[in-house]
C-alpha positions in Angstrom: -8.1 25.4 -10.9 -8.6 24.1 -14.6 -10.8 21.3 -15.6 -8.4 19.1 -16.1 -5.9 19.9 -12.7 -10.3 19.6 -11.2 -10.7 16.5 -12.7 -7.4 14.8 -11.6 -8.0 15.9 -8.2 -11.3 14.6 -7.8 -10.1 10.9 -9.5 -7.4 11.0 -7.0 -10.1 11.8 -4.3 -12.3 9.2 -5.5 -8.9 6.8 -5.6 -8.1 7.5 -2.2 -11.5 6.6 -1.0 -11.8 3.0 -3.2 -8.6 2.3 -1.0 -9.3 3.3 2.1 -12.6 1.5 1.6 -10.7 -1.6 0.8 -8.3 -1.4 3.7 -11.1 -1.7 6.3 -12.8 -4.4 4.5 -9.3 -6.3 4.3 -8.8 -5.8 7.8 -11.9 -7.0 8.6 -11.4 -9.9 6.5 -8.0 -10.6 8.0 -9.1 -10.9 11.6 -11.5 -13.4 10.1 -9.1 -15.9 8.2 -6.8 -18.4 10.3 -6.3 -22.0 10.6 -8.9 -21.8 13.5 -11.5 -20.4 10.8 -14.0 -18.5 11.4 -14.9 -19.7 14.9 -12.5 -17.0 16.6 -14.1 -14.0 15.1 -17.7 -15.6 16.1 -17.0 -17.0 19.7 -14.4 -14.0 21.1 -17.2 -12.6 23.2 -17.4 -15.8 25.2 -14.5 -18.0 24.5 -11.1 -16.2 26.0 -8.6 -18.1 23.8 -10.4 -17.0 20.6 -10.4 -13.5 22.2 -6.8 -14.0 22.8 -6.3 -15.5 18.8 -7.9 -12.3 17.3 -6.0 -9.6 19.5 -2.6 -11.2 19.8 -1.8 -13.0 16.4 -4.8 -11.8 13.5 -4.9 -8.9 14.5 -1.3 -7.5 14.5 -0.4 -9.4 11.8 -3.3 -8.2 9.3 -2.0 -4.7 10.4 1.3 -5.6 9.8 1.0 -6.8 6.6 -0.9 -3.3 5.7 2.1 -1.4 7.5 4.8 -2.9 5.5 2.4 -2.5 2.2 2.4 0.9 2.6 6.2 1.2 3.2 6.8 -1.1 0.4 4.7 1.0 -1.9 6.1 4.4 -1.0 9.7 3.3 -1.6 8.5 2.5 -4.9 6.9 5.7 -5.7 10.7 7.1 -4.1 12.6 5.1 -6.2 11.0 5.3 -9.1 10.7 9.1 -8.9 14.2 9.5 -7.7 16.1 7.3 -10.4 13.3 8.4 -13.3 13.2 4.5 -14.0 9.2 3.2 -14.4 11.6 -0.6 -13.3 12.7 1.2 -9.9 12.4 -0.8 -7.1 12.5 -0.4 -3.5 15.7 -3.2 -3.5 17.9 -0.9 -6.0 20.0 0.4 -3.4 21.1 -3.4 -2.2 18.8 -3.8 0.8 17.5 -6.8 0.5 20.5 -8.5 0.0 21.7 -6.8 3.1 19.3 -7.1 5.4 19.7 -11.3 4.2 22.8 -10.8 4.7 22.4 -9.9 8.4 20.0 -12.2 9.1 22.1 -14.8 7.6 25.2 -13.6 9.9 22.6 -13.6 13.2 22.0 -17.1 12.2 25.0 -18.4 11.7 26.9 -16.6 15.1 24.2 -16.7 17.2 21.8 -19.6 16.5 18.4 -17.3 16.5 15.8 -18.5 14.0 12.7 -16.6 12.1 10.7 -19.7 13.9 11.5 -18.8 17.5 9.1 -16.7 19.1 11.3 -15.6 22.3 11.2 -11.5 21.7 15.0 -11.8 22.3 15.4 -13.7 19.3 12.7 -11.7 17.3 14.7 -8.4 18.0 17.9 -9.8 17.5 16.6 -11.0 13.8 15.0 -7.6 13.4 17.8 -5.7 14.2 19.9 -7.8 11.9 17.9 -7.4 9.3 17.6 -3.4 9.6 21.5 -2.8 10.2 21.9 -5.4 7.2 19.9 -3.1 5.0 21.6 -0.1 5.8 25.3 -0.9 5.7 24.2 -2.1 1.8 23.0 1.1 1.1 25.6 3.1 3.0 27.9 0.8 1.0 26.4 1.6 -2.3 26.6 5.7 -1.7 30.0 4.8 -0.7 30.8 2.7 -4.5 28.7 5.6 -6.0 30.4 8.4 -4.8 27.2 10.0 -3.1 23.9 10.6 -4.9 25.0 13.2 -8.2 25.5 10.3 -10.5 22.2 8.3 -10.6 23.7 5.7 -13.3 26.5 5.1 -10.7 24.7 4.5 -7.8 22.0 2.1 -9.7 25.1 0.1 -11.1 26.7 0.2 -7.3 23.3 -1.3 -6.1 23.5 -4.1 -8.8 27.0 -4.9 -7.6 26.5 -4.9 -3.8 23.0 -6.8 -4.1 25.0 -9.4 -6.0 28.1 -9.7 -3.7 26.0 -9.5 -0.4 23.8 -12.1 -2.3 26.9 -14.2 -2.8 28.1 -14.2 0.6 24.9 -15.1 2.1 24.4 -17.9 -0.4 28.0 -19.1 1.1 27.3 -19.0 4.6 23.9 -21.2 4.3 26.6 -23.7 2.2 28.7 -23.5 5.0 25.7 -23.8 8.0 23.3 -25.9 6.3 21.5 -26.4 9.2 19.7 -22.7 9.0 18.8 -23.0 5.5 15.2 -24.1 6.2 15.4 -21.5 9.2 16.2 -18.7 6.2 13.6 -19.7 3.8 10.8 -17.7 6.0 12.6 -14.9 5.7 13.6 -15.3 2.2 10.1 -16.0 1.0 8.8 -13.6 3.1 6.4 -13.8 5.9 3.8 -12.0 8.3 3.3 -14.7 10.5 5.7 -13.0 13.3 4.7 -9.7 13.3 3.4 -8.4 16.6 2.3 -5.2 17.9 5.4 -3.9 18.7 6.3 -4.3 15.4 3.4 -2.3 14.4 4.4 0.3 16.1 8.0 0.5 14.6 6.1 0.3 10.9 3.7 2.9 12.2 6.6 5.3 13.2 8.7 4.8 10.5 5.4 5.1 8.2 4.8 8.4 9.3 8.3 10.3 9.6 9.0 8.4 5.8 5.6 9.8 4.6 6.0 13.0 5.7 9.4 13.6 4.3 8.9 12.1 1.1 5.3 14.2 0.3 7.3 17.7 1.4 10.7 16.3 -0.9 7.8 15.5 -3.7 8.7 18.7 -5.6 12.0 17.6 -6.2 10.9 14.7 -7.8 8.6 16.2 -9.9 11.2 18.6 -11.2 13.8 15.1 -11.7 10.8 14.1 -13.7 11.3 17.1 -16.5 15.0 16.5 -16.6 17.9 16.7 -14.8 18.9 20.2 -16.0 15.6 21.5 -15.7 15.6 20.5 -11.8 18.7 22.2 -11.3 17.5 25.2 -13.7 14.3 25.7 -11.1 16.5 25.9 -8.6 16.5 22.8 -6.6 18.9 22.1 -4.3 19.3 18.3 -5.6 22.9 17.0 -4.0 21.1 17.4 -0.9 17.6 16.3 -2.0 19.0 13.4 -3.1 20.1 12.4 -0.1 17.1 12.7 1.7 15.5 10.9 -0.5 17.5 8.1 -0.3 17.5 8.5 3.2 14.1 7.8 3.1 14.2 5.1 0.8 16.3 3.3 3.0 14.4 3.8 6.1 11.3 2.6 4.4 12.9 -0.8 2.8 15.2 -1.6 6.0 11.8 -1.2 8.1 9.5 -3.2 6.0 12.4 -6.3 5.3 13.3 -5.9 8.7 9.9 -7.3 10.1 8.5 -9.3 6.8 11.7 -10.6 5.1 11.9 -10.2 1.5 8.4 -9.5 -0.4 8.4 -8.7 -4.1 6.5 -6.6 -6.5 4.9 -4.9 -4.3 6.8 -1.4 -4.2 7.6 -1.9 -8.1 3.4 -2.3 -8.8 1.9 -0.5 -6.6 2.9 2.9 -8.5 2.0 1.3 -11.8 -1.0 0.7 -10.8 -1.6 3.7 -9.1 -0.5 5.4 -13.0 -3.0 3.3 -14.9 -5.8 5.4 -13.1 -4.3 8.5 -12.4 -1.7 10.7 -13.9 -0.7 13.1 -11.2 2.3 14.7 -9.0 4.3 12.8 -7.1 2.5 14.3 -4.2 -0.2 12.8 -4.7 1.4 9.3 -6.1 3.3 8.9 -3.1 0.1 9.0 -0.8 -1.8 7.1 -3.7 1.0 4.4 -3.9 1.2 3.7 0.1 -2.3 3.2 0.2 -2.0 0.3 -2.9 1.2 -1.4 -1.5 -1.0 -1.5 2.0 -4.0 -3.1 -0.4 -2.2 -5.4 -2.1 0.3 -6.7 0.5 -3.1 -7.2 3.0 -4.9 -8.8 -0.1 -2.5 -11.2 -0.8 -1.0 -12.2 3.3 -5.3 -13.2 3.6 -4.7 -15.4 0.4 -1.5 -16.6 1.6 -3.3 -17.7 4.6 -6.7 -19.5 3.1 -5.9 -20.9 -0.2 -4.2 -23.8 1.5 -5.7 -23.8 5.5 -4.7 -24.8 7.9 -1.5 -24.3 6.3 -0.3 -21.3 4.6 1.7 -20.3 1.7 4.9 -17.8 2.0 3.2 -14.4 1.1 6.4 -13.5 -0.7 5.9 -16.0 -2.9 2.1 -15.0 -3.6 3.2 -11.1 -4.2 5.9 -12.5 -6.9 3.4 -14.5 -9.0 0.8 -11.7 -8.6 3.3 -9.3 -9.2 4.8 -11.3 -11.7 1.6 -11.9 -14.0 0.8 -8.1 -13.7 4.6 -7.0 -15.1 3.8 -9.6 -18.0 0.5 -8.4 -18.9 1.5 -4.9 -18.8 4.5 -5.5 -21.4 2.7 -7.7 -23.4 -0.1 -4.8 -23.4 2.3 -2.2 -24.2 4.4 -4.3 -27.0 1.6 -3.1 -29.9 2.2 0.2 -28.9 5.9 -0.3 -29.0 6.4 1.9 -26.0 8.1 0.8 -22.6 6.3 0.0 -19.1 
């Protein structure tokens, strides 16, 4: 090992070890915030309902939130890899406006809102969500042809986000009496994740993970050119596929049990790329451990900027997210180089 492939590795040591720092700090701090205060986290060894307020609702949720972080932000690193676009998203492929779609449809038919907190309801929303998601992105391979044509299936994702968009924006016209009902899932929320939702994150989390950090290769070959890739004998039809596979799983998961949260898997790679330059190996890892960070960070704001009440986290991740995008063009615009 050189000094340089040394030094990388020990800055993405030293990386992986400020995050996983700041995770357990987070997660300490998230058990901690809630409209009840403080109080909870000091009187659960003697009060039973505080006990109850920490395991059943803080708790879940704060892991939640880092769950969906982390799913967000390995999308991200996916996408961005996979369609050699810095501007990749983990909503490319027309997921978003799926899974609103779905939830929008399980609304309208069936009368379930994100406020309800019967599980039958929950799963039902869930589940509309998920299959939302994936129908857009099967639908978008479908428009695109398959995977070979990576223009294609980024202007197939434009088109189906914007059609699905459309249709859901005519079905709250229609059923105006779910638009308020929407909105938590629109803006994005935590406030109704519960362990079992962990552990579908969790899952997901793991199978995704694994299969993006042994596909990494491939995306480090897309990064030197398509005909380089296919000169160092990748197999990239099918890579491709798997990729998006993943991507899909990943996104569906994550807007499945938050709703729609932005920035998050578009920043958390930048931001893992203004420390470290490194294989995608090693970004992919690096980036899930920065979407957790910064989705956790930003659900506590979302809950104590304004308690007892709360703001949508959705909307706290766009603003954030928002500022950070502007700052880094306006930073690059000297230079006149892109993001």
């Amino acid at each position: 090992m050189n000094h340089a492939a040394s030094r990388t590795h020990h800055r993405a040591l030293w990386l992986m070890g400020v995050l996983l720092l700041a995770s357990a700090a987070l997660l300490l701090v998230g058990v901690s915030v809630g409209s009840t205060g403080f109080e909870s986290l000091l009187n659960m060894q003697s009060d039973a309902q505080a006990l109850q307020i920490i395991r059943e609702i803080r708790l879940p949720r704060t892991m939640g939130a880092w769950l969906a972080g982390a799913l967000l932000g390995l999308a991200g690193a996916v996408a961005q890899g996979l369609f050699r676009n810095p501007l990749a998203d983990p909503y490319l492929l027309g997921s978003a406006s799926g899974a609103s779609l779905g939830v929008a449809l399980a609304m309208a038919l069936f009368g379930v809102s994100p406020l309800a907190t019967h599980w039958v309801a929950r799963v039902g929303l869930t589940g509309a969500a998920f299959v939302g998601a994936v129908a857009a992105v099967l639908l978008t391979l479908l428009l695109a042809k398959g995977v070979q044509h990576t223009l294609r299936l980024l202007l197939a994702g434009v088109i189906v986000g914007v059609v699905m968009g459309a249709i859901s924006s005519l079905i709250l016209l229609l059923t105006p009496d779910i638009m308020q009902a929407m909105q938590s899932f629109m803006l994005g929320s935590t406030a109704f994740v519960g362990w079992t939702a962990c552990a579908v994150m969790a899952a997901v989390f793991a199978v995704s993970l694994i299969a993006a950090w042994m596909m990494s290769h491939v995306l480090d070959g897309l990064a030197l050119g398509e005909s380089t890739a296919q000169s160092l004998g990748l197999r990239l039809p099918q890579m491709r596929a798997a990729l998006v596979a993943v991507l899909a799983l990943a996104t569906g998961t994550a807007v499945a049990q938050t709703g729609l949260i932005a920035f998050v898997g578009l920043a958390a790679p930048h931001l893992v790329r203004s420390v470290i330059k490194t294989t995608h190996g090693r970004l992919i890892v690096l980036a899930c451990l920065m979407g957790a960070v910064l989705l956790t960070a930003a659900d506590i704001l979302a809950r104590w900027l304004v308690a007892p009440q709360e703001l949508p986290v959705g909307v706290l991740t766009a603003v954030l997210g928002g500022g950070y995008l502007l700052w880094l063009m306006h930073r690059h615009t000297g230079r006149g180089a892109g993001l």
